[in-house]
C-alpha positions in Angstrom: 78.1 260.4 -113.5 77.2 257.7 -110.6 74.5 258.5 -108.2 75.3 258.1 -104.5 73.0 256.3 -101.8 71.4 259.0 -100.3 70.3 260.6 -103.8 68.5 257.2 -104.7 67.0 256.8 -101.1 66.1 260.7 -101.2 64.6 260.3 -104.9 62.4 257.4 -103.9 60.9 258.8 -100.3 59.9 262.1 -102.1 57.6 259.8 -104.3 56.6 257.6 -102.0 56.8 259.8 -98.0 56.1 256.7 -96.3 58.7 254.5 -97.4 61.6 252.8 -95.2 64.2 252.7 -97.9 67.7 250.6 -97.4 70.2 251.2 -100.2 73.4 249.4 -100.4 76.4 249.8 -103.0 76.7 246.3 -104.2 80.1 246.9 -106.2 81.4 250.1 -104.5 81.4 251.6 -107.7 78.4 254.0 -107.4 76.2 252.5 -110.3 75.2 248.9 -108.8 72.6 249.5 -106.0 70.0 247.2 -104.4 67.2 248.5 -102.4 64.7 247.2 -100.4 61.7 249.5 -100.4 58.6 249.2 -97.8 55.6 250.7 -98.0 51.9 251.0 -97.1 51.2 252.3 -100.7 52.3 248.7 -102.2 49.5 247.5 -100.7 47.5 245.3 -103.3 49.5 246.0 -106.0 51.1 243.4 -107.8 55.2 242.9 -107.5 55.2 244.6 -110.8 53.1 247.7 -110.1 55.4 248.1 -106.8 58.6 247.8 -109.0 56.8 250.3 -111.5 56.1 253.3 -108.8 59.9 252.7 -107.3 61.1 253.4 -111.2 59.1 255.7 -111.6 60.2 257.7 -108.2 63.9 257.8 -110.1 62.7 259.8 -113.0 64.2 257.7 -115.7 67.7 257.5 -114.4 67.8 254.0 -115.1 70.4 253.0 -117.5 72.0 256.4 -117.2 72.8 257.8 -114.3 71.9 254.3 -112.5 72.9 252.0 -113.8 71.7 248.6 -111.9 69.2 248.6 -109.0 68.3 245.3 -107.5 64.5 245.8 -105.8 63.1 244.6 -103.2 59.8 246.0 -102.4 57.5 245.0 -99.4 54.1 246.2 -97.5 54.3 246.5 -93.7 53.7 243.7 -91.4 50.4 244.9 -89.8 51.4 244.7 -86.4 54.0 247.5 -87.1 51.6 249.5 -89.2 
């Protein structure tokens, strides 16, 4: 079964409380997503280990339930920090 928007964006703020997350449906179809993700806990961390704690956050519903996410992830400008 398809996730909807508001379970990704829901999934991914429990892990990470700070986050501004932005979902979209890229295909209307319920299983192509992208997401841009900001947060102060990306901090230092490499693209990777940002993408890594996102994926994480969905507890495996990658490829299953979810079936493509586009990511973008980004740390607050410090002015709006």
């Amino acid at each position: 079964m398809a996730m909807q928007a508001g379970e990704i964006e829901s999934l991914i703020k429990a892990a990470l409380p700070d986050a501004v997350v932005v979902v979209e449906d890229l295909a209307g179809d319920g299983d192509h997503y992208a997401a841009t993700v900001t947060s102060e806990r990306f901090r230092g961390l490499s693209r990777v280990k940002q993408h890594q704690l996102v994926f994480q956050a969905l507890g495996g519903r990658m490829g299953g339930a979810l079936h493509a996410l586009a990511l973008q992830t980004n740390v607050p400008d410090q002015e709006n920090a």
